[in-house]
C-alpha positions in Angstrom: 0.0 0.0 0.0 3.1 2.4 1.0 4.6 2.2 -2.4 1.4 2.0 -4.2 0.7 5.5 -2.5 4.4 6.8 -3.2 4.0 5.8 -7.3 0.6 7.8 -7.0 -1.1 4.5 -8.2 -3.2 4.5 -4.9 -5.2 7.7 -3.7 -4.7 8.0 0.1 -7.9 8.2 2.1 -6.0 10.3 5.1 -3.6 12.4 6.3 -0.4 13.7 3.8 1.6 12.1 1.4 4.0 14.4 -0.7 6.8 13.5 -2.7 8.7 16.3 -4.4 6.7 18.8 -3.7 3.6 16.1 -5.3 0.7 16.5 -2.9 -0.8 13.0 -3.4 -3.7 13.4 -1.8 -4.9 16.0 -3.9 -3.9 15.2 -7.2 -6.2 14.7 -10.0 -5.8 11.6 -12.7 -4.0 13.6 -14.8 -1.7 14.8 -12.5 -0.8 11.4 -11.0 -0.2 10.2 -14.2 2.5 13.2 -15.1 4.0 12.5 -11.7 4.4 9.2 -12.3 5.7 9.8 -15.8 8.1 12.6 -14.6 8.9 12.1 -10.6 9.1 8.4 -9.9 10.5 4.9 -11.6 9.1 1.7 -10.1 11.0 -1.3 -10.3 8.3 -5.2 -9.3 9.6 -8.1 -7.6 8.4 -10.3 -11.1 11.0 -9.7 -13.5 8.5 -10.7 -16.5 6.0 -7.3 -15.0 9.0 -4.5 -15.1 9.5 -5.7 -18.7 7.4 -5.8 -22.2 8.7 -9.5 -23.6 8.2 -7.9 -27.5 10.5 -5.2 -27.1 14.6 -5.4 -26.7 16.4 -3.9 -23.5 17.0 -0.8 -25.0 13.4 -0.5 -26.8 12.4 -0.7 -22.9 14.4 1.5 -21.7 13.5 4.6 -24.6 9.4 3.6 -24.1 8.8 5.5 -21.1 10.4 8.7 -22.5 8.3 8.1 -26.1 5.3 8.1 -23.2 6.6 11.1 -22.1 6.2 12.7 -25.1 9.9 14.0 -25.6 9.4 15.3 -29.4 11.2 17.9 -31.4 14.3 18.4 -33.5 16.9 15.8 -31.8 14.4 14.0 -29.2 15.1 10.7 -30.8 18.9 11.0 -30.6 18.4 12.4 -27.1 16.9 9.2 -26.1 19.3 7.0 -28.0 22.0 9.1 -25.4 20.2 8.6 -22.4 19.7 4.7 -23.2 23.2 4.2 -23.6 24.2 6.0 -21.0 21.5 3.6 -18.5 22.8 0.8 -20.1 26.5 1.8 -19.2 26.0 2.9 -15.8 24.1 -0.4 -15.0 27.0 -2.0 -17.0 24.6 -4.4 -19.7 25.3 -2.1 -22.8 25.7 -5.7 -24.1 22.4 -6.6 -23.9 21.2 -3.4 -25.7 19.6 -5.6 -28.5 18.6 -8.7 -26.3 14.5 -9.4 -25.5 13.5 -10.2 -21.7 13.2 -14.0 -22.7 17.1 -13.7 -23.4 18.0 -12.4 -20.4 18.7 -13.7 -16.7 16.5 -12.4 -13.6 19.3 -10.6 -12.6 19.8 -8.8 -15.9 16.0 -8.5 -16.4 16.3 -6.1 -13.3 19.0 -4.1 -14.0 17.3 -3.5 -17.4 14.3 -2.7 -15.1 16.1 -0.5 -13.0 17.4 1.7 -16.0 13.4 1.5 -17.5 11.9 3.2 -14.1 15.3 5.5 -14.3 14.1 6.5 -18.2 12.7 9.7 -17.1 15.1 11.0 -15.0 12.8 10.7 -11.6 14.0 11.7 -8.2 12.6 8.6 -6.5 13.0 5.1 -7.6 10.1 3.1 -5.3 11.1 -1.0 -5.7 8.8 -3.8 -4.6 10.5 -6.8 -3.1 13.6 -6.5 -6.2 15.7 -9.2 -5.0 12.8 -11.5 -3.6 13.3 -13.9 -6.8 16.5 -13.6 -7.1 19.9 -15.5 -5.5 22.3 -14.4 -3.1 24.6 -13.3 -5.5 22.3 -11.7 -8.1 20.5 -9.7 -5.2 23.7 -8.4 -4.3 24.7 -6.7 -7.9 21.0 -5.6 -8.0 21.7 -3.6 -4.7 25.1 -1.9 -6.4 22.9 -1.3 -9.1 20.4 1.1 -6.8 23.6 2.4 -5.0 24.9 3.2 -8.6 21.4 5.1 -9.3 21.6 6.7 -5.9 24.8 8.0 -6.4 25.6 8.6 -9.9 22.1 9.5 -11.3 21.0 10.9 -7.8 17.6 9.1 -7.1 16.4 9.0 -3.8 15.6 4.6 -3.5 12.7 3.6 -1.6 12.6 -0.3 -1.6 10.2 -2.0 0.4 11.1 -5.7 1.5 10.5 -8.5 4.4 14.1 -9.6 4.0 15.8 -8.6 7.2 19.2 -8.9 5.3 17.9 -6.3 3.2 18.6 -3.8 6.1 22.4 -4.3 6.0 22.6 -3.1 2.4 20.5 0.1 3.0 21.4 3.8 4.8 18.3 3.9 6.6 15.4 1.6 7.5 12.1 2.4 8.7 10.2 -0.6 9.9 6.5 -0.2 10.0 4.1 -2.3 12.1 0.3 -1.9 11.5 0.6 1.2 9.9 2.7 3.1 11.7 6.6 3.7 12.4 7.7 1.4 14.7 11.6 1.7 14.5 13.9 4.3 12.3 17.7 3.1 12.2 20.3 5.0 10.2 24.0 3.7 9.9 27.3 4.0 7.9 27.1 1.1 4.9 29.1 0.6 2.0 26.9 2.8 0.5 28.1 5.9 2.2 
């Protein structure tokens, strides 16, 4: 429900939800669909949902800013740019060309990860990303959102039930029937 609210995919029925400088509550349609176009990615825990299966990696990636509506003298090389330049900083420029089918979970994400980053959004929200993945996998996925954090400058919001998942994170926020219940901050690798 949390990140449902956050994507503006879910109206809240109470209180205050804002996200750069979005009030959530009081947004019309049409407005939570340009925030969701412009101010937040999304990345699923299904690898198959972040990803159409007709389209190559890098025909993902350029969809959401065709969505957009980026037009104009240059838009198309403009997106070609900013799709090689997700590709690179998730490192899988070689799988530019490749469909989701052709493609491990791992890769699927990190091809997911640059799709939600299309648009240049402030927040990445993530739902459970490494819950069907391995050890291993889960691990370069979490670089991945430390890469996006860092190099691209996206706040990341990932909601999990993994307990390990704390250790890879700056901050945690466990809620408990709806409400806070613990706020733990802490130097990571990620500092």
């Amino acid at each position: 429900t949390l990140l449902n609210i956050l994507a503006g995919l879910d109206v809240p029925t109470a209180g205050s939800a804002t996200v750069e400088g979005f009030d959530l509550l009081g947004m019309s349609a049409k407005d939570r669909l340009r925030y969701r176009r412009e101010a937040v990615g999304f990345v699923w825990q299904q690898t198959a949902r972040n990803l159409l299966p007709f389209l190559t990696a890098a025909q993902n990636i350029a969809l959401p800013m065709q969505l957009k509506g980026r037009r104009g003298r240059g838009a198309g090389g403009r997106q070609a740019v900013r799709v090689a330049g997700l590709l690179e900083a998730l490192e899988i420029s070689d799988l530019a060309g490749r469909r989701p089918a052709e493609l491990s979970g791992g890769q699927q994400q990190r091809v997911a990860i640059a799709v939600a980053m299309a648009n240049d959004p402030a927040v990445l929200l993530a739902d459970e990303p490494t819950g069907e993945l391995d050890s291993e996998t889960g691990a370069a996925i979490f670089e991945a959102f430390r890469t996006v954090n860092r190099e691209l400058g996206a706040t990341v919001v990932i909601v999990t039930h993994d307990p390990l998942v704390a250790g890879e994170v700056r901050r945690t926020v466990a809620i408990r029937d709806g409400r806070t219940s613990s706020e733990v901050l802490r130097r990571t690798v990620t500092d």
